[in-house]
N, CA and C atoms as a LAMMPS dump frame, in Angstrom:
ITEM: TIMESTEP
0
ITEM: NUMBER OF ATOMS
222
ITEM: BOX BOUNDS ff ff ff
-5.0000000000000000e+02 5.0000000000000000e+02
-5.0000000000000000e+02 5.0000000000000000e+02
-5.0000000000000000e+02 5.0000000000000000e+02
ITEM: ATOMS id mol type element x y z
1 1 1 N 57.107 460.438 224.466
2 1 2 C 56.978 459.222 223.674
3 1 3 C 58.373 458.771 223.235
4 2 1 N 58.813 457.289 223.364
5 2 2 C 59.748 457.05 222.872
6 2 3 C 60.144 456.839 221.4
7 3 1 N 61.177 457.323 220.981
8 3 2 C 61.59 457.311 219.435
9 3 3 C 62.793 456.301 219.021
10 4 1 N 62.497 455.585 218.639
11 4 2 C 63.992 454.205 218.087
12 4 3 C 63.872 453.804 216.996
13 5 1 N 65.249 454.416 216.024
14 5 2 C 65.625 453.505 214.914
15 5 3 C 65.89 452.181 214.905
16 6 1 N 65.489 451.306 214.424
17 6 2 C 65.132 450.17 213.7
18 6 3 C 65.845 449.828 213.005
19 7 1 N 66.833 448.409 212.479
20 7 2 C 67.814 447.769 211.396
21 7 3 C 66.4 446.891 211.309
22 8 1 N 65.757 446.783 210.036
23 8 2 C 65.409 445.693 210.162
24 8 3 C 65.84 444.686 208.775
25 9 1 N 66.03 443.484 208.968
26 9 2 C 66.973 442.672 208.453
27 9 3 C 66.235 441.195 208.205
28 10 1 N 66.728 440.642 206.796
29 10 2 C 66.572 439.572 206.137
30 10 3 C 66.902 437.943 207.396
31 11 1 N 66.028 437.312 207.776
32 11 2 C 66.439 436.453 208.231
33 11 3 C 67.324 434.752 207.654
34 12 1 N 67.451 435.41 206.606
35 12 2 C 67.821 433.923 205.875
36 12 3 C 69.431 434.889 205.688
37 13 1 N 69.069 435.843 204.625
38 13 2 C 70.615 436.529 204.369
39 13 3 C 71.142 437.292 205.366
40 14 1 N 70.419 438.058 206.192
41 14 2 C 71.184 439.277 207.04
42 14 3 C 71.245 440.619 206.693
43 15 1 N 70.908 440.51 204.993
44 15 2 C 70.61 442.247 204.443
45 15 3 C 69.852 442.939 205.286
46 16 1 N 70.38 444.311 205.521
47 16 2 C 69.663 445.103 205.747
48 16 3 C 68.285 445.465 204.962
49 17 1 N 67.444 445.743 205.466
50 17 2 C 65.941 445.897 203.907
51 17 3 C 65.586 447.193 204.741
52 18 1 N 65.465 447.507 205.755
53 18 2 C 64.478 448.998 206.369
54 18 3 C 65.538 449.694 206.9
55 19 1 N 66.04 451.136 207.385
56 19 2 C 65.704 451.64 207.995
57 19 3 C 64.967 452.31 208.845
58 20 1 N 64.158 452.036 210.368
59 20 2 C 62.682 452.366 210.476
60 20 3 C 63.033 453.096 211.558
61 21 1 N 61.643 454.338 211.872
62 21 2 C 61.886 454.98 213.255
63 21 3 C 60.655 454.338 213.871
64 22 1 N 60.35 453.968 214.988
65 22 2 C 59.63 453.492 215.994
66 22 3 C 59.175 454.578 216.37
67 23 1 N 58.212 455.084 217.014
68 23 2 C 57.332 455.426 218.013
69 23 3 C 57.072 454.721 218.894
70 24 1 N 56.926 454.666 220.177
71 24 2 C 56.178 454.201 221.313
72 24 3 C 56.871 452.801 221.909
73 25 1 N 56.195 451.91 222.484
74 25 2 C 56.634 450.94 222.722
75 25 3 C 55.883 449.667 222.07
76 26 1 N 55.893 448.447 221.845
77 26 2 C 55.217 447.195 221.386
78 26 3 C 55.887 446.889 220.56
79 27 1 N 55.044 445.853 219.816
80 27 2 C 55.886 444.984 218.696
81 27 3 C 55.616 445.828 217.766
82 28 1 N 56.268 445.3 216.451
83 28 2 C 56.451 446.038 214.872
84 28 3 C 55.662 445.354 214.367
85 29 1 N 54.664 445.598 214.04
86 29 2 C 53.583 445.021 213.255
87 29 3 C 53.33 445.038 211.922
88 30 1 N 53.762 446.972 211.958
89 30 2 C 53.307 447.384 210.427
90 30 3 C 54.345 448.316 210.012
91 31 1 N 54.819 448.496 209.249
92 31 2 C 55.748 449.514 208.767
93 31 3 C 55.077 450.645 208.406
94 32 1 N 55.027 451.904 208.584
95 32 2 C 54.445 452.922 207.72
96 32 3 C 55.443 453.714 206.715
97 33 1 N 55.083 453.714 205.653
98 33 2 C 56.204 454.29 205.074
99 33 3 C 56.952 455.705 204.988
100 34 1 N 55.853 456.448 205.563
101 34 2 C 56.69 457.581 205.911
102 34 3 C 57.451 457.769 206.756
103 35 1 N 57.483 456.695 207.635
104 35 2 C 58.852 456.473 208.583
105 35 3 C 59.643 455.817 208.43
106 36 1 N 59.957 454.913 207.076
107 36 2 C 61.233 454.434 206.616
108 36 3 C 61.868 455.329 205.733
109 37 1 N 63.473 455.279 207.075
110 37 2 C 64.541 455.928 206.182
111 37 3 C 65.037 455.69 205.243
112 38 1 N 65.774 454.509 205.137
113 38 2 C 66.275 453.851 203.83
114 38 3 C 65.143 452.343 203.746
115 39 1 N 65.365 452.478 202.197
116 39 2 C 64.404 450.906 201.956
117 39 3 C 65.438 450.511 200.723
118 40 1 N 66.071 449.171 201.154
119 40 2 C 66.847 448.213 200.324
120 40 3 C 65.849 447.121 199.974
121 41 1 N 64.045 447.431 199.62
122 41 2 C 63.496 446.115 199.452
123 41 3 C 63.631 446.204 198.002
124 42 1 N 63.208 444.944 197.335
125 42 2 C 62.472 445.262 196.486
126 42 3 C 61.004 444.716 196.098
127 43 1 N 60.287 445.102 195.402
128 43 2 C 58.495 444.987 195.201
129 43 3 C 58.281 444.523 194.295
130 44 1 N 57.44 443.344 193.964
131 44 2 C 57 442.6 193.194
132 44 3 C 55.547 442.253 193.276
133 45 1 N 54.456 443.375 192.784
134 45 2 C 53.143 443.448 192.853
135 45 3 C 53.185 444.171 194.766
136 46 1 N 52.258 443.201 195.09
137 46 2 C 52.231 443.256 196.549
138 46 3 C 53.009 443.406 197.95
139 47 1 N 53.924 442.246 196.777
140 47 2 C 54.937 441.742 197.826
141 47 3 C 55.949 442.319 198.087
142 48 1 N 56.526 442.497 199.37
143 48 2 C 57.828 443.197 199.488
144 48 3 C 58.963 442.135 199.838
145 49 1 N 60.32 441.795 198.873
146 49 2 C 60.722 440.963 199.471
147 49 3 C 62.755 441.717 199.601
148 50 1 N 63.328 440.686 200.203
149 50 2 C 64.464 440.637 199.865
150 50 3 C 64.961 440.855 198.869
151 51 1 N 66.608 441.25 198.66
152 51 2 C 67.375 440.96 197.477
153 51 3 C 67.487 439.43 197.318
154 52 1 N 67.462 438.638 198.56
155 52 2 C 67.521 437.005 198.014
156 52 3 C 66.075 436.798 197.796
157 53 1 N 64.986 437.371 197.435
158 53 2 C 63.944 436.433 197.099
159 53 3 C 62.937 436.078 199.001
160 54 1 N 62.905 436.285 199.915
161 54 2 C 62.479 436.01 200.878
162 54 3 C 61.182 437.709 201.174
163 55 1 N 60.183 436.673 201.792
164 55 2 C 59.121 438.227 201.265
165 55 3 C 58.887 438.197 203.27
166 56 1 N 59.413 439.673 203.18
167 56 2 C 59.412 440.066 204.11
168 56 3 C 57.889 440.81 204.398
169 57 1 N 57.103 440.994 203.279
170 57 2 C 55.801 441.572 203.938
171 57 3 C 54.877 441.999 202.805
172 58 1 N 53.858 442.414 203.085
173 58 2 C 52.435 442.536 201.816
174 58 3 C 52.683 444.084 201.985
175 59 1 N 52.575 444.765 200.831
176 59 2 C 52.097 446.454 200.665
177 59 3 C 50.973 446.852 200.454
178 60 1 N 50.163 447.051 201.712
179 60 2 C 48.79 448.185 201.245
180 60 3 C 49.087 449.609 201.357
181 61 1 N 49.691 449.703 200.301
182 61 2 C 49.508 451.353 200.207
183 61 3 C 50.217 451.975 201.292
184 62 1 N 49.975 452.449 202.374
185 62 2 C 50.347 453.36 203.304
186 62 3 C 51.092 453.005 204.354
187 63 1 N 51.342 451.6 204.374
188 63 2 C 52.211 450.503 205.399
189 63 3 C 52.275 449.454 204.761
190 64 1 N 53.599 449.226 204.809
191 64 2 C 53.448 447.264 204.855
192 64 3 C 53.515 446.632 205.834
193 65 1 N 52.775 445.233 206.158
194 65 2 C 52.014 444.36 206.869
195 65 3 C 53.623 443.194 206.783
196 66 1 N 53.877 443.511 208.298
197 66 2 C 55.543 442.595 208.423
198 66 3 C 55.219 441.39 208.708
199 67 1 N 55.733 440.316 207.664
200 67 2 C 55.897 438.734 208.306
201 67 3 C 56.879 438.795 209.612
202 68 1 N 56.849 438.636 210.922
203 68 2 C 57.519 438.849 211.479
204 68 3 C 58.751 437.778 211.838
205 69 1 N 58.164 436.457 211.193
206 69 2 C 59.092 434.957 211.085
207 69 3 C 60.639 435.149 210.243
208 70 1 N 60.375 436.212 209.2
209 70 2 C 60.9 436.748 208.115
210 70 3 C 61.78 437.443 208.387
211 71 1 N 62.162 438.148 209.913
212 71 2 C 62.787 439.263 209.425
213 71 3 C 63.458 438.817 211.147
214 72 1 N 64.525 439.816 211.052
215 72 2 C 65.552 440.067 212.337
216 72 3 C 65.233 441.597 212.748
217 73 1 N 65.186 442.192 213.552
218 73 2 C 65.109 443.526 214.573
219 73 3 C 66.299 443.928 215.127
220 74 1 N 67.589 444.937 215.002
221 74 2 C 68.369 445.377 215.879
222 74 3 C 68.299 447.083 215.814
């Protein structure tokens, strides 16, 4: 199975917000959190957003649910 770290990044500012490890191949759909290394978000109820204010995704509990319009991938 393939394994790839993840930058994933603010599309308005460029901040870094995840460190993520991937499993497998496809799109990033959902974050699970036991596979983020570093997290520069911050949380406001539900929401997970940027340091500028841009909400990169909803938190249920055990993953967050990625706007994918929201964010950059390298």
């Amino acid at each position: 199975m393939r394994k790839k770290t993840l930058s994933i990044q603010c599309n308005i500012c460029g901040n870094e917000i995840f460190l993520y490890v991937k499993f497998g191949k496809g799109h990033l759909i959902r974050c699970w959190k036991n596979k983020i290394i570093k997290d520069n978000s911050i949380k406001e109820g539900k929401h997970v957003k940027c340091q500028c204010g841009n909400i990169i995704g909803i938190d249920n509990s055990v993953f967050i649910k990625i706007k994918k319009q929201n964010i950059n991938i390298k």
